[in-house]
DRENTORKOL-3810 file (N, C-alpha, C; in nm, 4 decimals):
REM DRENTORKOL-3810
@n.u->1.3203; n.v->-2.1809; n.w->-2.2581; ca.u->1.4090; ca.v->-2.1371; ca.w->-2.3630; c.u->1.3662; c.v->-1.9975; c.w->-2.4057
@n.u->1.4412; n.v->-1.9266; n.w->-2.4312; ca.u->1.4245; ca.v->-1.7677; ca.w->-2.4729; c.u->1.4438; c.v->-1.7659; c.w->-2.6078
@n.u->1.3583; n.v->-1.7071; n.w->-2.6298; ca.u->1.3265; ca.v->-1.6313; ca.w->-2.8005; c.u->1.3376; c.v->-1.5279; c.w->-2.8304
@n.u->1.4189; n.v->-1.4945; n.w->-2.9348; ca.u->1.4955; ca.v->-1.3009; ca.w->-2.9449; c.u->1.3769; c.v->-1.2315; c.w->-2.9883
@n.u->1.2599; n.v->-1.3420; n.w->-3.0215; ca.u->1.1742; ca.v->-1.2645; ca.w->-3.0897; c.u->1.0311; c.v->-1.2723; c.w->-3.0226
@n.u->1.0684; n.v->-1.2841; n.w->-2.9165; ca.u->0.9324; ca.v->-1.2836; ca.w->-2.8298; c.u->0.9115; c.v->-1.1139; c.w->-2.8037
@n.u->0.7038; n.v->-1.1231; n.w->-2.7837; ca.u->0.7062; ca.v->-0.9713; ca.w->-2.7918; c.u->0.7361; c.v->-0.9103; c.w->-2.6427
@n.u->0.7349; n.v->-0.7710; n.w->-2.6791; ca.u->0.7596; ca.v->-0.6775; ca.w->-2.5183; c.u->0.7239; c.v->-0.7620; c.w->-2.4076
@n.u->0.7807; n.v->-0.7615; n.w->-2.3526; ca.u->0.6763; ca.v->-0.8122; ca.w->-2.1841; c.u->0.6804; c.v->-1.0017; c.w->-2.1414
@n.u->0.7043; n.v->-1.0363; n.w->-2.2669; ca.u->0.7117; ca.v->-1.2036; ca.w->-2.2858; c.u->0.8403; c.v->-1.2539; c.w->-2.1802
@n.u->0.9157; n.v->-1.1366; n.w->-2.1969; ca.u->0.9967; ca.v->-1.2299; ca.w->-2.1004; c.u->0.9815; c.v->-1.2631; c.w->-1.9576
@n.u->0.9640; n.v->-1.1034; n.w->-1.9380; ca.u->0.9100; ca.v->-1.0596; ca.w->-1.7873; c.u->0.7888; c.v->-1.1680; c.w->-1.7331
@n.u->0.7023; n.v->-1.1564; n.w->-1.8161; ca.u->0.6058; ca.v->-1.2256; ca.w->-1.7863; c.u->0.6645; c.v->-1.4164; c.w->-1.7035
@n.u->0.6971; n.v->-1.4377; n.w->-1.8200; ca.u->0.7977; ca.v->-1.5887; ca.w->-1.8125; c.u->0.8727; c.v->-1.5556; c.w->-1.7064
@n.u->0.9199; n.v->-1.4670; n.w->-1.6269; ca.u->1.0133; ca.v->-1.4638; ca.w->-1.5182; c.u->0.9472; c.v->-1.4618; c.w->-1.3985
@n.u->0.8226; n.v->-1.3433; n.w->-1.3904; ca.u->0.7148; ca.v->-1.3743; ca.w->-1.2953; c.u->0.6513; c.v->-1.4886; c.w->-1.2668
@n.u->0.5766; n.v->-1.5908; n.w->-1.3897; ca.u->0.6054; ca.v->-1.7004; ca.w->-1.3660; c.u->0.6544; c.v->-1.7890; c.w->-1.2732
@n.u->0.8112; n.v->-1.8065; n.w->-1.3302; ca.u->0.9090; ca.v->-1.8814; ca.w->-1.2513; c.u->0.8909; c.v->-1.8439; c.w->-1.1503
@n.u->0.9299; n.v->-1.7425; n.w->-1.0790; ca.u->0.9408; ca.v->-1.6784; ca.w->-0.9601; c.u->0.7954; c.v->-1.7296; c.w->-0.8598
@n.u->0.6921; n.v->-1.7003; n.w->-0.9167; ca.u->0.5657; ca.v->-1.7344; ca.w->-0.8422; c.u->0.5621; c.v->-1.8700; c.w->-0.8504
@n.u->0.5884; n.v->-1.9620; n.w->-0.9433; ca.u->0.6056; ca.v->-2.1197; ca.w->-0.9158; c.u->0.7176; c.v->-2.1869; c.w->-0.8909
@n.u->0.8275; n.v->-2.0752; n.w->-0.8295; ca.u->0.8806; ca.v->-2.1306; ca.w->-0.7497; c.u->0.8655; c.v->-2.0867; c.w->-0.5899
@n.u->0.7994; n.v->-2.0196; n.w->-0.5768; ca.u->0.7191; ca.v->-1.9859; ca.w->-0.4610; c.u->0.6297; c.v->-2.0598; c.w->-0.4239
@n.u->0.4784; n.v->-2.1007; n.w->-0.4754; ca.u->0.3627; ca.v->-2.1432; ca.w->-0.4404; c.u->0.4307; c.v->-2.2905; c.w->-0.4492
@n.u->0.4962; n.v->-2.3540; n.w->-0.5628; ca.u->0.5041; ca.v->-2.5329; ca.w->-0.5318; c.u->0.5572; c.v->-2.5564; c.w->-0.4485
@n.u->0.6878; n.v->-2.5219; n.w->-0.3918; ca.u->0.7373; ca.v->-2.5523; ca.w->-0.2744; c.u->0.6807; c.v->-2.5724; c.w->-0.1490
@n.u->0.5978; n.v->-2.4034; n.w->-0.1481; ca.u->0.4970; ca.v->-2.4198; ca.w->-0.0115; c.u->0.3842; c.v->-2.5106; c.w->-0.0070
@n.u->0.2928; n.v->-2.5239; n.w->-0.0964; ca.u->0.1822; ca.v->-2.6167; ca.w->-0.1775; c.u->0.2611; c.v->-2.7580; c.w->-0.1355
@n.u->0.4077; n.v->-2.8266; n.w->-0.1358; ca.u->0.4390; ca.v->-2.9785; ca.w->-0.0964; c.u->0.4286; c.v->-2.9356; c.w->0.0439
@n.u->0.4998; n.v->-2.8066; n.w->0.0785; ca.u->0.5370; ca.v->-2.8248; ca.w->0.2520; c.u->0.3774; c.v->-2.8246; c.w->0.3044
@n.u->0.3190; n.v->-2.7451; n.w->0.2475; ca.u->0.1672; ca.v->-2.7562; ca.w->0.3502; c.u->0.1078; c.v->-2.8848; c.w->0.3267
@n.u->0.0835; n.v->-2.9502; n.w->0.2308; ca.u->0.0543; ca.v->-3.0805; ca.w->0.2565; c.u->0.1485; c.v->-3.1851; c.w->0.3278
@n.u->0.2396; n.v->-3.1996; n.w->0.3533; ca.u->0.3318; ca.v->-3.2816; ca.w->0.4376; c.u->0.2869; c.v->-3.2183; c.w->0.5864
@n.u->0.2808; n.v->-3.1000; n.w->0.6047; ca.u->0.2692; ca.v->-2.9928; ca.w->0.7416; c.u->0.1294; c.v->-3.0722; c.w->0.7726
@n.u->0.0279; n.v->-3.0343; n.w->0.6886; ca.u->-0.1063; ca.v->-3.1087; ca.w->0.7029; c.u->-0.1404; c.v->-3.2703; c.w->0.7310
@n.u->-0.0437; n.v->-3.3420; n.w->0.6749; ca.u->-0.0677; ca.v->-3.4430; ca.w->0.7006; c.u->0.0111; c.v->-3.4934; c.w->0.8472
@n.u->0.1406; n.v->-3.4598; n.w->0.8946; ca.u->0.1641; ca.v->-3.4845; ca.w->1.0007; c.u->0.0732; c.v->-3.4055; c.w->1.1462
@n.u->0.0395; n.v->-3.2727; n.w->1.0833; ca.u->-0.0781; ca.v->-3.2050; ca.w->1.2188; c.u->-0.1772; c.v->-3.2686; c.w->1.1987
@n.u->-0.2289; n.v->-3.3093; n.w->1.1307; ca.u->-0.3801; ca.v->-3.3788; ca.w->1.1055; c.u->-0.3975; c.v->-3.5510; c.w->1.1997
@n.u->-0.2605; n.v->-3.6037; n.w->1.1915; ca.u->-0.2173; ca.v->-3.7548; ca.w->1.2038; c.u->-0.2565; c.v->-3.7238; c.w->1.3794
@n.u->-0.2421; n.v->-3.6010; n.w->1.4715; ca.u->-0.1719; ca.v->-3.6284; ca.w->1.6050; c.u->-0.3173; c.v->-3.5088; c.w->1.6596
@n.u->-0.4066; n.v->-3.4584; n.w->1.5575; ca.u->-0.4935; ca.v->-3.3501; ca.w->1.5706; c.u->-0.6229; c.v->-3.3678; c.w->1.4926
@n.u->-0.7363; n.v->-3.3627; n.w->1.5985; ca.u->-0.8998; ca.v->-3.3716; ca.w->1.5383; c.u->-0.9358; c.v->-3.2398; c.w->1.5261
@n.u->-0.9894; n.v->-3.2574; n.w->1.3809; ca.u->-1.0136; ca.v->-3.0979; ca.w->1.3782; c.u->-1.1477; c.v->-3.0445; c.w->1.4435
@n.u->-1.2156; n.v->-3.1359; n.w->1.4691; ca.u->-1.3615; ca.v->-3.1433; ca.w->1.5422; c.u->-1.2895; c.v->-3.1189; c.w->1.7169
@n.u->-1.1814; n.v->-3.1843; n.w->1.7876; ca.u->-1.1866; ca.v->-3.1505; ca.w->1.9107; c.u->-1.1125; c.v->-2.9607; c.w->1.8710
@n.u->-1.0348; n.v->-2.9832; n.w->1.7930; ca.u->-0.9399; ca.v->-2.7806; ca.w->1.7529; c.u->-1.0556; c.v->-2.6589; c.w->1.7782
@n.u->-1.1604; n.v->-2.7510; n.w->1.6926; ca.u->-1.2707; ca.v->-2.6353; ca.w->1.6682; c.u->-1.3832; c.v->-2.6570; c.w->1.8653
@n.u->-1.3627; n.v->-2.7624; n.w->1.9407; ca.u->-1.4324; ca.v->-2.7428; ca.w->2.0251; c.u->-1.3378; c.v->-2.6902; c.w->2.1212
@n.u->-1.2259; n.v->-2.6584; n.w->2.1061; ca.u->-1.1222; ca.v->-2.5886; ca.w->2.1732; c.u->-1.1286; c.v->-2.4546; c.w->2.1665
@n.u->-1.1045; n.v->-2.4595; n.w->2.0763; ca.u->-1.0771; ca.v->-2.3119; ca.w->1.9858; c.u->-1.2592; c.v->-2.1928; c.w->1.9421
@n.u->-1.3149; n.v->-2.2428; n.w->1.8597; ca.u->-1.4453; ca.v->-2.2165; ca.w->1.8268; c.u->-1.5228; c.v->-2.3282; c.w->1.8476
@n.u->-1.5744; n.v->-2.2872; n.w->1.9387; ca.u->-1.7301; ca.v->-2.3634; ca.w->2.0063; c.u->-1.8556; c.v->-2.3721; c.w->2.0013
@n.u->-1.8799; n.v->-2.2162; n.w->1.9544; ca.u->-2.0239; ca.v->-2.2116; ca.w->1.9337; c.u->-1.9995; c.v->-2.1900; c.w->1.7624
@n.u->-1.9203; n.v->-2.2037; n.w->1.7144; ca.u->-1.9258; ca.v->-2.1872; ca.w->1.5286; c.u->-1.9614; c.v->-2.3992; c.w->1.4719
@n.u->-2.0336; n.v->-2.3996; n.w->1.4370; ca.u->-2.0147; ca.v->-2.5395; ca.w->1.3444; c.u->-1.9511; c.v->-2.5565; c.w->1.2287
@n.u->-1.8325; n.v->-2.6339; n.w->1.2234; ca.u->-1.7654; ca.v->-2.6809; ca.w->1.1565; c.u->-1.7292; c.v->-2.7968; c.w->1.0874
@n.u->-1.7422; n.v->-2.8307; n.w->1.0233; ca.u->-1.7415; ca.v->-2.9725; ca.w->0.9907; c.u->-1.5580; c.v->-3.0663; c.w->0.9791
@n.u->-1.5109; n.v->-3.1349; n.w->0.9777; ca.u->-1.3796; ca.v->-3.2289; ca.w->0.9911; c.u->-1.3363; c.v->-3.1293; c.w->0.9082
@n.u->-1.4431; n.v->-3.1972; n.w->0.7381; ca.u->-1.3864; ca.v->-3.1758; ca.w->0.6076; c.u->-1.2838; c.v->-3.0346; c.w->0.6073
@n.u->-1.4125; n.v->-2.9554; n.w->0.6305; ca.u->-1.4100; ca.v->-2.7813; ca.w->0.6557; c.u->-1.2301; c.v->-2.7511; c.w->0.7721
@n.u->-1.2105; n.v->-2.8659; n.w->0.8510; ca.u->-1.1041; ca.v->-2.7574; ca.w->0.9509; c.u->-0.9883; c.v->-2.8608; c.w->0.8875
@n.u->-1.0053; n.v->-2.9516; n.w->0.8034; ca.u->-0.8963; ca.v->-3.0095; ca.w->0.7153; c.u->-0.8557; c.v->-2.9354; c.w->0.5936
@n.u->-0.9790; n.v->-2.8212; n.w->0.5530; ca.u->-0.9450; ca.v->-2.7427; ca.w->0.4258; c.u->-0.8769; c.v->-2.6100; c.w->0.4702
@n.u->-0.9206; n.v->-2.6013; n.w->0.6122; ca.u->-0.8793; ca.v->-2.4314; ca.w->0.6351; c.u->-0.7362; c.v->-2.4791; c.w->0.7230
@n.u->-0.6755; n.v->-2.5844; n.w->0.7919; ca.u->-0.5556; ca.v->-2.5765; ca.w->0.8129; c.u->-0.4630; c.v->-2.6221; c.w->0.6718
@n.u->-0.5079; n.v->-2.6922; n.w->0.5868; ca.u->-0.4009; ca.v->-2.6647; ca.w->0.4537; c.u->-0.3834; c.v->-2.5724; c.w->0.4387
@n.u->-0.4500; n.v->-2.4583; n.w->0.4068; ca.u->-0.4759; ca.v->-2.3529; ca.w->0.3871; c.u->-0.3745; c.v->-2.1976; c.w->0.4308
@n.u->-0.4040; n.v->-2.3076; n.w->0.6142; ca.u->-0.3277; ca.v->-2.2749; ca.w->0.6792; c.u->-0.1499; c.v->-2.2222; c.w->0.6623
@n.u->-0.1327; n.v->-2.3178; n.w->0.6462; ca.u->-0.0165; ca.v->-2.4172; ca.w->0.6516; c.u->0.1174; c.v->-2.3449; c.w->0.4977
@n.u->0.0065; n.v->-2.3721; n.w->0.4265; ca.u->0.0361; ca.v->-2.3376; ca.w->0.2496; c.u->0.0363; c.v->-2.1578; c.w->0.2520
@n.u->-0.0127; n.v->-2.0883; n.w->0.3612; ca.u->-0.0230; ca.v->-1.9522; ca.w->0.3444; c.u->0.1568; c.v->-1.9137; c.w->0.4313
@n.u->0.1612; n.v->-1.9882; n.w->0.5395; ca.u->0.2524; ca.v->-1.9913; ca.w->0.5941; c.u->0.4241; c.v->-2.0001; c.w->0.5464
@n.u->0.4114; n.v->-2.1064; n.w->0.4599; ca.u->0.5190; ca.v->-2.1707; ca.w->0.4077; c.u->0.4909; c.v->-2.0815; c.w->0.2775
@n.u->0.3885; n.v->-2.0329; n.w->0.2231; ca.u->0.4791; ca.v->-1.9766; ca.w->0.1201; c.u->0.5015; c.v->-1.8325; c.w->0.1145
@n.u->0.5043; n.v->-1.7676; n.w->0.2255; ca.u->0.5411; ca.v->-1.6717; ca.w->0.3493; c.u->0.7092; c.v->-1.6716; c.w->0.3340
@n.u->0.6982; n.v->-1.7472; n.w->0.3777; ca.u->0.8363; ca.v->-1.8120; ca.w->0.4384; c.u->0.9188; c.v->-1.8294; c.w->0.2943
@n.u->0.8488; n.v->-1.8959; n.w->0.1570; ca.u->0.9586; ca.v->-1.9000; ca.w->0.0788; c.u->0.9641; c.v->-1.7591; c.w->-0.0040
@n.u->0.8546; n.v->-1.6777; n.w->-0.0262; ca.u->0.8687; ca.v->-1.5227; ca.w->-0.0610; c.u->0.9865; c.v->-1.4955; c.w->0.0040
@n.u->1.0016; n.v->-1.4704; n.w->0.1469; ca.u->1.1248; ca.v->-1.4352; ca.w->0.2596; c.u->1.2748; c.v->-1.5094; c.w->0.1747
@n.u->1.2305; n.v->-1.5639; n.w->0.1405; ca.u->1.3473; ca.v->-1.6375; ca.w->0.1705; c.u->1.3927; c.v->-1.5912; c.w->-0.0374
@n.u->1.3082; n.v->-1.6241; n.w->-0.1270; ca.u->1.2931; ca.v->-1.5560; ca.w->-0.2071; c.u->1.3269; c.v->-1.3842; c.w->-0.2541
@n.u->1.3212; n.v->-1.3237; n.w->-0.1470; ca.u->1.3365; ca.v->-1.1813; ca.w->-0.1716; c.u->1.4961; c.v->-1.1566; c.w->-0.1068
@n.u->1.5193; n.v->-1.2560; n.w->-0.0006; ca.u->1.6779; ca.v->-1.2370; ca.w->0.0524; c.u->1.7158; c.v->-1.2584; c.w->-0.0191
@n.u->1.7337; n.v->-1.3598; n.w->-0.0914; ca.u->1.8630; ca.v->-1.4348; ca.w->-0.2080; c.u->1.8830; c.v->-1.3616; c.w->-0.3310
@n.u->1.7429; n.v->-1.2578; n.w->-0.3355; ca.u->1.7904; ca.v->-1.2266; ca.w->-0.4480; c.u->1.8966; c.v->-1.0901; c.w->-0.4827
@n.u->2.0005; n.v->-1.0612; n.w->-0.5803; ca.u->2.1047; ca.v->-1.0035; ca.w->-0.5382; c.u->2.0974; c.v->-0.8634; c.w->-0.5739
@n.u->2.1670; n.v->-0.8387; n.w->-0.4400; ca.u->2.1517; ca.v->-0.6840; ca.w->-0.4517; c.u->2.1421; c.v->-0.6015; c.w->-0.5608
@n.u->2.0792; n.v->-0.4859; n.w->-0.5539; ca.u->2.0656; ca.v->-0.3839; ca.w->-0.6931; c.u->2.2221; c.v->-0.2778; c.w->-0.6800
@n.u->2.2575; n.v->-0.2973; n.w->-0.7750; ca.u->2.3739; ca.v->-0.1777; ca.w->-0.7733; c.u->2.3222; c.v->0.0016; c.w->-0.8185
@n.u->2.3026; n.v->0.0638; n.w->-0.6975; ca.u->2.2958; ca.v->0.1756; ca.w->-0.7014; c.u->2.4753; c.v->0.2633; c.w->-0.7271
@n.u->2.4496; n.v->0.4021; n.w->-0.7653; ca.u->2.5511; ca.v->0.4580; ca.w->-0.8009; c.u->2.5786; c.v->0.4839; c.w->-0.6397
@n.u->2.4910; n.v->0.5163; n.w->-0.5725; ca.u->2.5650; ca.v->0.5303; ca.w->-0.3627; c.u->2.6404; c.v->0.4165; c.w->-0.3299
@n.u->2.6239; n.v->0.2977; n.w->-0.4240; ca.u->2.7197; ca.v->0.2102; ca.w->-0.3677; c.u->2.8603; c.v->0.1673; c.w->-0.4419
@n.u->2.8742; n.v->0.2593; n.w->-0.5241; ca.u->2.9732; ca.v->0.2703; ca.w->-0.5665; c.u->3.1032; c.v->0.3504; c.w->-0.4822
@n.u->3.1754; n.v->0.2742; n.w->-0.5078; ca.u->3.3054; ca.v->0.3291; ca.w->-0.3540; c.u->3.3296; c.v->0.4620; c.w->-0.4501
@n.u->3.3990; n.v->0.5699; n.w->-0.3555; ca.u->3.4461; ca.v->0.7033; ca.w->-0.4437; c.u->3.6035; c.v->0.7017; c.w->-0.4096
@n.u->3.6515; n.v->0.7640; n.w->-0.5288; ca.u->3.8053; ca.v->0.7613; ca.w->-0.5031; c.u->3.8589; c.v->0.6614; c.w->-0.6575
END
């Protein structure tokens, strides 16, 4: 709810907000759903003897860094998707002449 009497910046602030939590929660459900179906079909102990071999890693450790993963990805993806939708700026060049 908006207040006529909130100070300078209160609103903005409250809009950044929104904007960033509607960014990070979305991606934050998709990477855990993402995580839990790659995790179900993927050992992160064989990833890391695939992938990094001579680094030690622990399960815990390649279960924290593909959320991580996952959640950096998707909320990638909803910024993108976030910055398309939002509607064009009306410059005076786009004003038709005549």
């Amino acid at each position: 709810m908006t207040d006529l009497h909130d100070p300078p910046g209160a609103r903005r602030r409250r809009q950044l907000i929104q904007q960033w939590g509607g960014i990070l929660w979305p991606s934050f459900v998709a990477a855990g759903l993402a995580s839990m179906v790659f995790f179900a079909f993927v050992d992160p102990l064989q990833l890391r003897d695939i992938s990094f071999p001579q680094r030690v890693l622990s399960r815990e450790l390649g279960y924290s860094l593909g959320f991580f993963m996952f959640w950096t990805v998707t909320a990638a993806a909803s910024a993108i998707t976030w910055y398309l939708s939002r509607p064009p700026r009306r410059d005076d060049d786009d004003v038709p002449l005549g």
